[in-house]
KOLGUPA-985713 format. One record per atom (N, C-alpha, C, CB): x, y, z. Coordinates in steps of 0.001 Angstrom, whole numbers, padded with zeros to 6 digits, always signed. Glycine has a CB too. Example, Ala and Ser with C-alpha at 12.3 -4.5 7.8 and 13.67 -1.06 7.14 Angstrom:
KOLGUPA-985713
+013190-005690+007800+012300-004500+007800+013200-003300+007800+011308-004473+009046+012850-002250+007080+013670-001060+007140+012900+000030+007870+014084-000598+005725
//
This chain:
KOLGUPA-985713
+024264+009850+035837+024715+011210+036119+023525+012157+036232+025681+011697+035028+022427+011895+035211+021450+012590+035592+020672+012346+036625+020844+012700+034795+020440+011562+037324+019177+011063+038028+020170+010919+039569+018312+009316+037199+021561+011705+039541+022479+010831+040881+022477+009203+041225+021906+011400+042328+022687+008553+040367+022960+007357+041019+021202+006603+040931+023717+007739+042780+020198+006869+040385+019162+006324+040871+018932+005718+039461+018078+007259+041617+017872+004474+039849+017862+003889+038466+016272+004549+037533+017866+001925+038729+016417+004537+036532+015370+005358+035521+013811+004301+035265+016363+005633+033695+013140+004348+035924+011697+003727+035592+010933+004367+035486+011128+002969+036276+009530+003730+034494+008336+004630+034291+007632+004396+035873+007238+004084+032788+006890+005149+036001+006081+005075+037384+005169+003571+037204+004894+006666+037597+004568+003476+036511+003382+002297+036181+004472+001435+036540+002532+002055+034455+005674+001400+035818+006279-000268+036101+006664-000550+037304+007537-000702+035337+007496+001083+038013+007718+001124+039615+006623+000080+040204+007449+002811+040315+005567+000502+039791+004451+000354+040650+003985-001219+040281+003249+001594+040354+004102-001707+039349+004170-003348+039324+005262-004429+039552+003851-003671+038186+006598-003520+039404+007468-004396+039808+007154-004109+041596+009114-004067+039086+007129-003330+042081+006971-003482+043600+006240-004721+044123+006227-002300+044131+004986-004239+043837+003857-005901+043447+004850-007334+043361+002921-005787+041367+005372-007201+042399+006014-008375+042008+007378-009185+042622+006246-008064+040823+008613-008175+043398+009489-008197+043942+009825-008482+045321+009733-007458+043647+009955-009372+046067+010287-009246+047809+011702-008655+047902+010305-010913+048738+011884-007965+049059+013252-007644+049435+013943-008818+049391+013406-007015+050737+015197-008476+049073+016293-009219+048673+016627-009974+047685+016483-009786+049317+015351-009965+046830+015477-010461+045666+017144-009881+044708+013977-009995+044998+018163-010663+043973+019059-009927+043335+018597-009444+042225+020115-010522+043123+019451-008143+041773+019303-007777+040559+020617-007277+039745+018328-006840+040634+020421-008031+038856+021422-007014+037600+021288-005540+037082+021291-007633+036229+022209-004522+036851+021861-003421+036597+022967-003654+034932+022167-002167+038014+022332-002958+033907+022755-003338+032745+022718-001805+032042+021822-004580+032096+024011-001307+031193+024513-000436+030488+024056-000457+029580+025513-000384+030352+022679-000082+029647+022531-000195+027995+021955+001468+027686+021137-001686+027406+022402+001885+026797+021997+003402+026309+020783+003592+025906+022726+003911+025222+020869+002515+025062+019455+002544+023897+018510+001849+023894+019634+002296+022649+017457+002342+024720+016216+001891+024895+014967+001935+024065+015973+002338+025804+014623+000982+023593+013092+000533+022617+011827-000026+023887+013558-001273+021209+010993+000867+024046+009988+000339+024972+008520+000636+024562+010246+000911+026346+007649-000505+024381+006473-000928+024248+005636-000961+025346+006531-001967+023762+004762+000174+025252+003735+000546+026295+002211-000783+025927+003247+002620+025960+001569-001018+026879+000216-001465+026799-000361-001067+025842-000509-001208+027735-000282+000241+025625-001470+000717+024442-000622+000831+022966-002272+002534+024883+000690-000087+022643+001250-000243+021702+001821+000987+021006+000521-000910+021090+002110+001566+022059+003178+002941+021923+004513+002517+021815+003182+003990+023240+005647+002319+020513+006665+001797+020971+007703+003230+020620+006959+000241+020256+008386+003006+021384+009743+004448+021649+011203+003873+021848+009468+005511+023373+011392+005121+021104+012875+004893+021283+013770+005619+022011+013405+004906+020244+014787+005761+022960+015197+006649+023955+016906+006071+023533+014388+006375+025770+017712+007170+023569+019213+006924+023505+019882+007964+024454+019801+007076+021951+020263+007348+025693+020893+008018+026497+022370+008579+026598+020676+007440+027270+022654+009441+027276+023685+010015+027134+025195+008730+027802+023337+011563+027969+026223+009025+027559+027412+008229+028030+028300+008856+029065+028260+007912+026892+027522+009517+030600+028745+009896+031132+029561+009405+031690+028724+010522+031663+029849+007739+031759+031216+007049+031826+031746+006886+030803+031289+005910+032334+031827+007556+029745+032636+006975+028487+032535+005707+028095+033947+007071+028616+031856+004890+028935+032157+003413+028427+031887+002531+027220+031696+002760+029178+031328+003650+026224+031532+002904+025139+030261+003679+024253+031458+001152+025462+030825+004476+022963+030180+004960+021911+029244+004268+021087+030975+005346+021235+027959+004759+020827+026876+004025+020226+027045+004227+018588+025398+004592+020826+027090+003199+017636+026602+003400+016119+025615+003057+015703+027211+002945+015268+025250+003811+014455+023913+003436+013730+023710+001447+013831+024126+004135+011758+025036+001084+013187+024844-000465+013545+024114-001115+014977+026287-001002+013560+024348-000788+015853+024162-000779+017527+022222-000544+017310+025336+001015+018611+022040+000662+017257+020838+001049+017132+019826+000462+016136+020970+002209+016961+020315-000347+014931+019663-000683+013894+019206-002465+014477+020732-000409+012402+020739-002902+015295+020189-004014+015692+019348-004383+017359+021326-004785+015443+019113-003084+017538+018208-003008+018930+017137-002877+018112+018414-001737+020186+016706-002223+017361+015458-001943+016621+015036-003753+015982+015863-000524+015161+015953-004292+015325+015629-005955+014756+015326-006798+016005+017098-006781+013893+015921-006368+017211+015660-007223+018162+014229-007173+019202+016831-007100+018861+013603-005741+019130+012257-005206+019076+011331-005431+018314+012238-004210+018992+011521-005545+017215+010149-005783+016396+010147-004991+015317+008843-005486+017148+010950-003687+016052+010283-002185+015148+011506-002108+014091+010128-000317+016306+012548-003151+013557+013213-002633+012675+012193-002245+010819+014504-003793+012720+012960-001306+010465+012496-000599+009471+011611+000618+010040+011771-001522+008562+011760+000898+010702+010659+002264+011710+010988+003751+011080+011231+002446+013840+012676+003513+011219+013385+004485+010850+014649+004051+009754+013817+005091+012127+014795+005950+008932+015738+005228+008018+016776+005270+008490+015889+005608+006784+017889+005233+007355+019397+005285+008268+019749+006811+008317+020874+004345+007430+019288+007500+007938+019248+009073+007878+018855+009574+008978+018413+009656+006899+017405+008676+009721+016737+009113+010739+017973+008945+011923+015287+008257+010926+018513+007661+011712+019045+006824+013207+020995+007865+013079+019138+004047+012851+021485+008213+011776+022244+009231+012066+022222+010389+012478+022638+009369+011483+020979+011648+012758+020791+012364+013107+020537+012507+014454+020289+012599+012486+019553+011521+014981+019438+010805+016364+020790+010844+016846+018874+009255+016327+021726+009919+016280+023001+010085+016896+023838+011331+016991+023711+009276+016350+023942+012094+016030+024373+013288+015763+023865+014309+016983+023886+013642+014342+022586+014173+017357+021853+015218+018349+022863+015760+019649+020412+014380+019057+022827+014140+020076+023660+014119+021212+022739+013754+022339+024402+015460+021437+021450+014353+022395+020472+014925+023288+019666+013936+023403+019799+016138+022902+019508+013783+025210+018736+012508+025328+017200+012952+025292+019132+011665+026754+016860+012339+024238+015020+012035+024133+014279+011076+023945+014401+012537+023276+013344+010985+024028+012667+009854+023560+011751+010357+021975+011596+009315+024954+011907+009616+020990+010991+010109+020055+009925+008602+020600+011712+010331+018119+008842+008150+019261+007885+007545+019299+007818+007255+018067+006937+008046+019849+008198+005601+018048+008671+004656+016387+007095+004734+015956+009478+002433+016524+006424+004316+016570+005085+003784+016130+003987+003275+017176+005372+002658+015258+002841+002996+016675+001578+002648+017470+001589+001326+016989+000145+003515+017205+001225+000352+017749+001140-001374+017008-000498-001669+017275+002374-002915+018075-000800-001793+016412-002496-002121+016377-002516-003833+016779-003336-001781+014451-003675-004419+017657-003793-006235+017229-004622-005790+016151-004664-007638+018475-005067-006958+015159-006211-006806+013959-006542-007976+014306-005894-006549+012280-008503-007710+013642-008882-009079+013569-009618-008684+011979-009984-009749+015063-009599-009651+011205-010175-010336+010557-011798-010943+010324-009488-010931+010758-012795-010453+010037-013867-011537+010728-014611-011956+011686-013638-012226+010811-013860-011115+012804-014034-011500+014208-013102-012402+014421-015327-012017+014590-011993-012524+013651-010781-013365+014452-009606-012476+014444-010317-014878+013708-008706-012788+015330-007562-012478+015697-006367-012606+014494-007368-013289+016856-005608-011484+014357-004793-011683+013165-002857-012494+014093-004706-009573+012148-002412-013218+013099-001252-013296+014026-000486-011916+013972-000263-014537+013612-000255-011719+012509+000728-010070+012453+000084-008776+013231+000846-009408+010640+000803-007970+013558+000127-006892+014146+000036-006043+012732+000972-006150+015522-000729-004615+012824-000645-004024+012137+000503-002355+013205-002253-004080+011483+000714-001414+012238+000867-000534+013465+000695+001285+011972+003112-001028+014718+001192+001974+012502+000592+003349+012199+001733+004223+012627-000862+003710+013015+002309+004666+011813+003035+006152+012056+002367+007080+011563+004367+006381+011490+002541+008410+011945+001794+009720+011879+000159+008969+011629+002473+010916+010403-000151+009519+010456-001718+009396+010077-002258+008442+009578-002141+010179+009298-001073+007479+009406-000912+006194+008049-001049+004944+009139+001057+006133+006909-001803+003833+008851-001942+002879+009334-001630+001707+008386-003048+002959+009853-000494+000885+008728-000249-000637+008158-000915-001570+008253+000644-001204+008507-001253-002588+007192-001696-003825+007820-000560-004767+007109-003419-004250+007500+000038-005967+007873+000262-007276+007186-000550-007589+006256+000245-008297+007958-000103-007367+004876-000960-008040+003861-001230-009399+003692-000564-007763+002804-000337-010004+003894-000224-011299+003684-001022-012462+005096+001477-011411+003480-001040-011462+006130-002061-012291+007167-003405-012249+006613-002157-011642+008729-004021-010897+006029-005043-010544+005736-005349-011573+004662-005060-009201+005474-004654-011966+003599-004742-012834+002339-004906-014098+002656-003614-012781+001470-003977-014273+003854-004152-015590+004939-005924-016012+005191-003368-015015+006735-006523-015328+005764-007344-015503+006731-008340-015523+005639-007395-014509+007962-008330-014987+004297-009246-015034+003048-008728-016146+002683-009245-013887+001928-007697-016900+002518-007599-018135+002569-007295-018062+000808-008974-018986+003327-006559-017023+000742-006139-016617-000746-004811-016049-001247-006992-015667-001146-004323-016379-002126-002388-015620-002546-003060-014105-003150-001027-016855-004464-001526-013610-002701-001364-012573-003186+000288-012248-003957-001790-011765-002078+000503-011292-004722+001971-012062-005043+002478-010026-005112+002120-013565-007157+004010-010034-004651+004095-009019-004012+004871-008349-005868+005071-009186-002221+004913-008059-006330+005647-007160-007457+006596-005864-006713+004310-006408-008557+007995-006659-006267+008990-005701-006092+009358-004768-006782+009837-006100-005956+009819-004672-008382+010250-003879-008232+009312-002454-008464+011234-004175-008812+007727-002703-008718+007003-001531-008751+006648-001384-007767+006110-001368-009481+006465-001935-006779+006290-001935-005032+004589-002091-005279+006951-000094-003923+004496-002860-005522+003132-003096-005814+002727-004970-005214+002979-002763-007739+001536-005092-004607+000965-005647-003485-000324-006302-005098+000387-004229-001776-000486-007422-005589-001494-007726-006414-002309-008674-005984-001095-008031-007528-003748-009113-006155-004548-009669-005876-005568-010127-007204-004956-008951-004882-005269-010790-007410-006236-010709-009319-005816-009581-010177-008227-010320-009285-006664-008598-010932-006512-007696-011635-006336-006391-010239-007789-007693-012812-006633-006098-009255-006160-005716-008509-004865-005310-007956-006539-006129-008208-004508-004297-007555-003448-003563-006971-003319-002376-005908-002967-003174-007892-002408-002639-004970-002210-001876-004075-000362-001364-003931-002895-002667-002883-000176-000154-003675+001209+000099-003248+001054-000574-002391+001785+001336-002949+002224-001335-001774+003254-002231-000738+004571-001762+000125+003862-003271-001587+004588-002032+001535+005801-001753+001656+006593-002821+002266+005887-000643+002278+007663-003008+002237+008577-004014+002995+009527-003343+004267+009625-004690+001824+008811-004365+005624+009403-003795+006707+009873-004971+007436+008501-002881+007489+010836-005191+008263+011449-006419+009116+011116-007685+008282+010752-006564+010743+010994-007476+006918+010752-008924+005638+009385-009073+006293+012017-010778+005689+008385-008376+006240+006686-008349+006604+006111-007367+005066+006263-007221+008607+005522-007574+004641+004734-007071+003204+003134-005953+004115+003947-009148+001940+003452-005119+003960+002583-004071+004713+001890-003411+003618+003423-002973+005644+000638-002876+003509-000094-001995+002479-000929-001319+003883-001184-002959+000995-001219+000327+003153-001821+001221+004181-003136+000608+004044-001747+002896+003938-003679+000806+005166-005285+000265+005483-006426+000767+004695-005737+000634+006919-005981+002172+004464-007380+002442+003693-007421+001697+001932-007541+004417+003592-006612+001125+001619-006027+000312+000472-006425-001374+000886-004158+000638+000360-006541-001870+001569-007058-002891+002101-008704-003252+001036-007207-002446+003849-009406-002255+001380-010705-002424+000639-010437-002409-000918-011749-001234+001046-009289-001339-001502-009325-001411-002591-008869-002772-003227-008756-000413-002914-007881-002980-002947-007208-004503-003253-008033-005920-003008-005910-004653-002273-009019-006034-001664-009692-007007-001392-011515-006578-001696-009193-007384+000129-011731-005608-001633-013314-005232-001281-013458-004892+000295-014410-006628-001652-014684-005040-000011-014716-005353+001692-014548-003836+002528-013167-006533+002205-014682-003846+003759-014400-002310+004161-013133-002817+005686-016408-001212+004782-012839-001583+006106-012222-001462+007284-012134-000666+008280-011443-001525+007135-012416-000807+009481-012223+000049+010532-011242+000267+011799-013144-000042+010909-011291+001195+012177-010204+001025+012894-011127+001895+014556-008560+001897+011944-010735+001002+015003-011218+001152+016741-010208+001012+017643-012258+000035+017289-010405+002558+018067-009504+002925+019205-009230+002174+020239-009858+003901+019747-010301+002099+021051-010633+001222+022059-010336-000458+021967-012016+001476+022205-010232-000730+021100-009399-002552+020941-008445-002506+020352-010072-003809+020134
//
């Protein structure tokens, strides 16, 4: 309804699916409201569009399991994803930034990622690659390493501690580079 009939793409993808597509290729066109999309530079967003065929009302449930099926569940709380709904108003907010990490000069498997000012790492890849346990203390939310301790958080069942806490818990230092 907004766009008359035309379908909604970012320009960049216009511009690679063209590349990629010959005429006549078929395509499916798919109803889906609620969009989670992951840019190159690990920008991931969330967009919930409006319903002007009626064809069918979105719930927090709906939205919680598009988020598990992305990556980014735990991004937002359930407070966040009712208000979102409540708005009405189609926007896009922005769940998070997804960092790769390396280790050493190696490649981590978990990503790390960063809302507002705060940057995550997978603790447990990091403990990995030291080739050492760490044991998580739920109910103080606490992340331990020997006599060592860090606050912890639990996201999509991934054990996350903020980065600048990384050194405290292991030694060692950390940086973070824009550019990789």
């Amino acid at each position: 309804a907004v766009s008359n009939g035309c379908i909604r793409m970012r320009e960049p993808d216009v511009e690679e699916l063209f590349e990629m597509v010959s005429l006549g290729t078929p395509v499916s066109i798919i109803y889906d409201r609620i969009r989670i999309y992951t840019d190159r530079q690990g920008k991931a967003t969330l967009s919930i569009h409006p319903d002007p065929y009626t064809y069918r009302s979105i719930t927090a449930d709906d939205v919680v399991k598009k988020l598990e099926e992305s990556g980014c569940d735990g991004l937002l709380t359930e407070s966040d994803i009712q208000n979102l709904l409540q708005t009405g108003a189609e926007k896009e907010i922005i769940l998070a930034y997804f960092h790769q990490l390396t280790q050493n000069g190696k490649q981590l498997d978990g990503k790390g990622y960063s809302t507002g000012e705060t940057k995550y790492v997978p603790v447990k890849e990091v403990a990995k690659g030291m080739k050492t346990e760490i044991t998580w203390d739920e109910k103080n939310q606490l992340v331990r390493w020997g006599p060592r301790s860090a606050v912890g958080k639990m996201r999509g069942g991934v054990l996350y501690v903020a980065s600048e806490n990384i050194p405290v818990l292991f030694g060692g230092q950390q940086t973070y580079r824009s550019d990789t």
